[in-house]
C-alpha positions in Angstrom: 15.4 55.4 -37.4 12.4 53.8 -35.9 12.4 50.9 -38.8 16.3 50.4 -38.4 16.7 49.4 -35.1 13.1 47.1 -35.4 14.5 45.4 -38.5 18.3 45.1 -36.1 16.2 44.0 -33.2 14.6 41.0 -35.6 18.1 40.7 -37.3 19.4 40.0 -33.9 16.6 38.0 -32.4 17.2 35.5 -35.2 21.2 35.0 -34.5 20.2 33.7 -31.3 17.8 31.6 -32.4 19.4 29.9 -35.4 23.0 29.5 -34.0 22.5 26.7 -31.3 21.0 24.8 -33.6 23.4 25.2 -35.9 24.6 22.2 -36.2 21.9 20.1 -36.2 21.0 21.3 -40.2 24.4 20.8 -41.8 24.8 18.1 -43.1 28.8 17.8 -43.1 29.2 18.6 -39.5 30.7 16.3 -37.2 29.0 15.8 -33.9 32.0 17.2 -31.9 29.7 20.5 -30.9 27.0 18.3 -29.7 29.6 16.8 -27.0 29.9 20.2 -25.7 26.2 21.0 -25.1 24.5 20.8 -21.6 23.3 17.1 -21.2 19.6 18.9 -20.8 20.3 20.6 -23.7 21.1 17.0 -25.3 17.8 15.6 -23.5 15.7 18.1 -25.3 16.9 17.9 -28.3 16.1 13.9 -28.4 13.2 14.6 -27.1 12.8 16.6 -30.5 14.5 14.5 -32.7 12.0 11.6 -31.3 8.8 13.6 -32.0 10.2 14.4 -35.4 11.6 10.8 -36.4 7.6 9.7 -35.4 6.8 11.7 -39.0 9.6 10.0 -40.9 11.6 12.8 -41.0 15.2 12.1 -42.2 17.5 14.2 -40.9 16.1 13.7 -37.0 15.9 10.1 -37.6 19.8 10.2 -38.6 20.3 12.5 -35.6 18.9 10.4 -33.7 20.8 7.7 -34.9 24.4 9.9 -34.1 23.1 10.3 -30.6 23.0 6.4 -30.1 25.9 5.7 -32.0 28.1 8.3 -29.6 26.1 7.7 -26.8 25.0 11.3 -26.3 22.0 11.6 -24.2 21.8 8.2 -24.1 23.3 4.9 -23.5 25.3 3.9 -26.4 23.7 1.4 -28.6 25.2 0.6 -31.8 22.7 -1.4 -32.7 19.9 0.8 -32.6 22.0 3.6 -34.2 22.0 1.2 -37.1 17.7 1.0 -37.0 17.6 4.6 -37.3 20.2 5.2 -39.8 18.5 2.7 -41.9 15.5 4.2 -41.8 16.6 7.5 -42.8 18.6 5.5 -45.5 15.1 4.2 -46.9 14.4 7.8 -47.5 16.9 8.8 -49.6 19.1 10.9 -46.6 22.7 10.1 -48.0 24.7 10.9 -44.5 22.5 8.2 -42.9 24.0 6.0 -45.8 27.6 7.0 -44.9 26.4 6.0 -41.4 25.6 2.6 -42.3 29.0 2.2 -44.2 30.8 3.2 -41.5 28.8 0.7 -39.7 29.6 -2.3 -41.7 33.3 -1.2 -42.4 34.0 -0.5 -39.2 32.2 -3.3 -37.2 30.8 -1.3 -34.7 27.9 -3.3 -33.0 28.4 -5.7 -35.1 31.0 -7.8 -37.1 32.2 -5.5 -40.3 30.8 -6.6 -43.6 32.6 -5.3 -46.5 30.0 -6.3 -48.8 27.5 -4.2 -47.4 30.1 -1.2 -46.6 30.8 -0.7 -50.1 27.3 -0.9 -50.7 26.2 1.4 -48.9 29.3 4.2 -48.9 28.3 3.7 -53.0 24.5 5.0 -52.6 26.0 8.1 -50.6 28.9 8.3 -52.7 26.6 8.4 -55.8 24.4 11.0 -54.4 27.5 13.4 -53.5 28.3 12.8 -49.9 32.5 13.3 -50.2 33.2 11.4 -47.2 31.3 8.2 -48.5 33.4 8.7 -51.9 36.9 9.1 -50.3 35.8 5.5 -48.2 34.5 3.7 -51.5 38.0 4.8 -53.4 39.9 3.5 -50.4 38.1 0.0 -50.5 38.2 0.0 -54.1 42.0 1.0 -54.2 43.2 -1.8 -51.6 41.7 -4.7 -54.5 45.6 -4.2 -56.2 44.7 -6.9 -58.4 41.4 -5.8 -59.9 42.7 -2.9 -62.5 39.2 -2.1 -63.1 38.8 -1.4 -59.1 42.1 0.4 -59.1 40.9 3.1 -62.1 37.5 3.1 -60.7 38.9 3.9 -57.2 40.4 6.9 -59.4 37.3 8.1 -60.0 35.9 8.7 -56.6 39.0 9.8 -55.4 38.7 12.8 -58.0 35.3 13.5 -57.2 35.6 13.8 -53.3 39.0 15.5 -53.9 36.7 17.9 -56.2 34.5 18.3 -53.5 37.5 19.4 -51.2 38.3 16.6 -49.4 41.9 16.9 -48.8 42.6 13.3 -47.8 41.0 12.6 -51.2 43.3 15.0 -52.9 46.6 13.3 -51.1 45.1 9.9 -52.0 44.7 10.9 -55.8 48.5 11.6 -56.6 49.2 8.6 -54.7 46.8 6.1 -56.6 47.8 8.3 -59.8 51.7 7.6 -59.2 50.7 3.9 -58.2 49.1 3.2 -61.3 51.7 5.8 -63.8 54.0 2.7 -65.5 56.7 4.8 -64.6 56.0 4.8 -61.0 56.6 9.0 -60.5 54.3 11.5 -59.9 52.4 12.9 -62.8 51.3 16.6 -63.5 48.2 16.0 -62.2 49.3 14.4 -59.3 51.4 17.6 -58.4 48.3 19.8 -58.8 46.6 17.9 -56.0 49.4 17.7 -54.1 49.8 21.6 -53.8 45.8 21.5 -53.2 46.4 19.7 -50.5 49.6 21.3 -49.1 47.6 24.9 -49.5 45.3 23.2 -46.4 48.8 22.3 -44.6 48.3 18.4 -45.3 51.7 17.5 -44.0 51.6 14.1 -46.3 51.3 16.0 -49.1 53.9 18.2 -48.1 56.6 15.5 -47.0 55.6 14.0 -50.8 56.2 17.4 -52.7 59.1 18.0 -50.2 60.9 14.6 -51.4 59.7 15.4 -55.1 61.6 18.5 -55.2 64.4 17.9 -53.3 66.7 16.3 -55.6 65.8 18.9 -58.1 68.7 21.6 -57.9 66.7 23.9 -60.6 63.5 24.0 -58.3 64.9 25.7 -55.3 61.7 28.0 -55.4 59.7 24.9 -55.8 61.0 23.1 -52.8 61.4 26.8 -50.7 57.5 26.9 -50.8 57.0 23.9 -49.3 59.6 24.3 -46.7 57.8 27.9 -45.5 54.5 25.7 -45.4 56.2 23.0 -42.9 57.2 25.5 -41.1 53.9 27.3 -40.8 52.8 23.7 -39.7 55.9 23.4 -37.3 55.0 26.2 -35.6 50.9 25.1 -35.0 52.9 22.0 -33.6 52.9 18.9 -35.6 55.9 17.1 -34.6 56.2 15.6 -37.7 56.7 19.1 -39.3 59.5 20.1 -36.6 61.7 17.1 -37.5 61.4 17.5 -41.8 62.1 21.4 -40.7 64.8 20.7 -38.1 66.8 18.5 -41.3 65.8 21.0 -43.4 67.5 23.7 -42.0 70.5 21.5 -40.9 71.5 20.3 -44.6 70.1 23.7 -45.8 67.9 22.8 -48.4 64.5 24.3 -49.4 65.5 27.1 -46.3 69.4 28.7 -44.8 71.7 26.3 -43.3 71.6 26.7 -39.8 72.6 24.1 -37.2 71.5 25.9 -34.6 67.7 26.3 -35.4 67.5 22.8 -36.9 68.5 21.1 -33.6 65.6 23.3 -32.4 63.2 22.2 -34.0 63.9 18.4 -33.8 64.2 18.5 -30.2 60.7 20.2 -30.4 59.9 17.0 -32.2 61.4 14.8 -29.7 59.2 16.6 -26.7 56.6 15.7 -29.1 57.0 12.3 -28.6 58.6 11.3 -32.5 60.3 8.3 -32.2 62.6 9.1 -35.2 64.0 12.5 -33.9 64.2 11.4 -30.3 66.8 9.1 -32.2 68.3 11.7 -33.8 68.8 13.7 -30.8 70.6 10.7 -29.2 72.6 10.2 -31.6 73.4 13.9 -32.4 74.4 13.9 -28.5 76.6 10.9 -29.0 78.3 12.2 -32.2 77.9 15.5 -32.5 77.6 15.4 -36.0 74.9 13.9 -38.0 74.9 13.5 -42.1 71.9 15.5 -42.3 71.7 14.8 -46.2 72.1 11.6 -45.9 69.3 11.3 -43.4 67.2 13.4 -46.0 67.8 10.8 -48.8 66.9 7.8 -46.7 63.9 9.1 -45.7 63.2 10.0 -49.1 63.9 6.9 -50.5 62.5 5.3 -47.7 58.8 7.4 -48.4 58.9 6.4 -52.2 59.2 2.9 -51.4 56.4 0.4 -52.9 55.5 -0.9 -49.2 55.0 3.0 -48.1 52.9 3.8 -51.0 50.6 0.8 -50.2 50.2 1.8 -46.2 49.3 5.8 -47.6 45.8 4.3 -48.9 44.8 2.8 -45.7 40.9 4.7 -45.0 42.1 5.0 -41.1 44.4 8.3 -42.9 41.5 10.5 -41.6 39.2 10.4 -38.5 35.9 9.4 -39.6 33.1 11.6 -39.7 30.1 11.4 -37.8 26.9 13.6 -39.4 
């Protein structure tokens, strides 16, 4: 009994000590948590990173370099971010490499250099780094008139969308259906498209939504999706509410009922959409509204070239900051 609780009381002891720190030894985490730490908490920990970074060690020298770049701790100073990412770059630490694309594709501190963006989201694409990949298959994808840029692009997208990136995944089907002569969605595309939607990516949704939707033998098909906007209505996305509100007003993918569907587009509308605070105005003008028919412009709207193009845009997620 004696043994037990020693080998609890160690157990214990080192939950306490690890889990502050967590953050500062993954790799993939963003530097949200550190925003929420006591500024002396933040002084020490430079103070750390500092005495650390004097041995060439990587990982401080890059945390370092996240510190400045936020301006944690310490006045914000691009510039010098950029000294100690590159540093940490020389030795082979691929975030620090993201760092310094996001740098140069960005422009932060400085004017934004393409060149050196892709270069460097390559090296910590090459060694793994998702995030890196998903902003190399962006750049790459926007060259529409290189096809060897376009099918490389390809490539990176599958690889960060391997790695569970579900931006990646989204940006797959779409380069996939971009590239497919006949301009639709392929299997493949589908399959990351549900991998996506499983993570409540309402893109992905609103694009298997439209894909099913004119399809009267995949009810069940186009039912899933609807219970997963929902699930997504409900955490709040205002985009959700108003796809859900039309949904259940033309009674597709869900029951026909008016009732609930003006529900949840005025939810959308408090929201701030643009689109269903037109709707609600107009449905309080007319008091009818060819809910259908608003389906199938959006829908054909969504599938248009010009929308396509604007879905590959690398501003589709928040950067991360490791």
């Amino acid at each position: 009994m004696h043994n037990l609780t020693t080998a609890l009381r160690i157990f214990f002891f080192l939950i306490f000590c690890i889990s502050p720190l967590a953050f500062e030894t993954n790799k993939t985490a963003t530097f949200e948590n550190a925003e929420q730490l006591d500024p002396s908490r933040i002084k020490k920990l430079i103070t750390k990173y500092k005495s650390t970074a004097s041995e060439n060690e990587p990982q401080a020298l890059n945390n370092l370099g996240t510190l400045y770049l936020k301006g944690l701790g310490v006045r914000k100073n691009e510039k010098q971010a950029k000294e100690y990412f590159l540093l940490a770059a020389k030795l082979g630490f691929s975030p620090a490499m993201y760092h310094l694309g996001l740098i140069f594709h960005k422009g932060l501190g400085l004017s934004a250099d393409p060149a050196q963006a892709e270069y460097w989201f390559r090296k910590a694409a090459t060694l793994g780094d998702a995030d890196a990949q998903f902003f190399l298959a962006t750049i790459l994808a926007s060259k529409v008139d290189d096809e060897i840029k376009i099918l490389e692009s390809l490539e990176w997208f599958q690889l960060a969308a391997q790695n569970g990136l579900v931006t990646a995944q989204y940006n797959l089907a779409i380069t996939r259906k971009r590239v497919n002569p006949s301009q639709v969605f392929d299997k493949t595309s589908i399959y990351w498209l549900n991998a996506a939607a499983e993570k409540l990516h309402f893109e992905s949704l609103k694009a298997l939504y439209f894909f099913h939707y004119p399809d009267r033998n995949k009810n069940d098909s186009l039912s899933n999706v609807v219970s997963k906007l929902k699930r997504l209505a409900e955490l709040g996305d205002e985009r959700a509410q108003y796809l859900l509100g039309l949904s259940y007003y033309a009674g597709k993918g869900i029951y026909l009922d008016e009732q609930e569907g003006l529900f949840w587009i005025k939810q959308a509308a408090l929201g701030g959409l643009l689109e269903a605070k037109e709707y609600q105005r107009l449905f309080s003008i007319s008091k009818k509204l060819p809910q259908s028919n608003t389906i199938e412009y959006l829908r054909s709207n969504y599938f248009s070239r010009e929308t396509d193009n604007l879905k590959l845009k690398s501003n589709q997620i928040q950067a991360k900051i490791k």
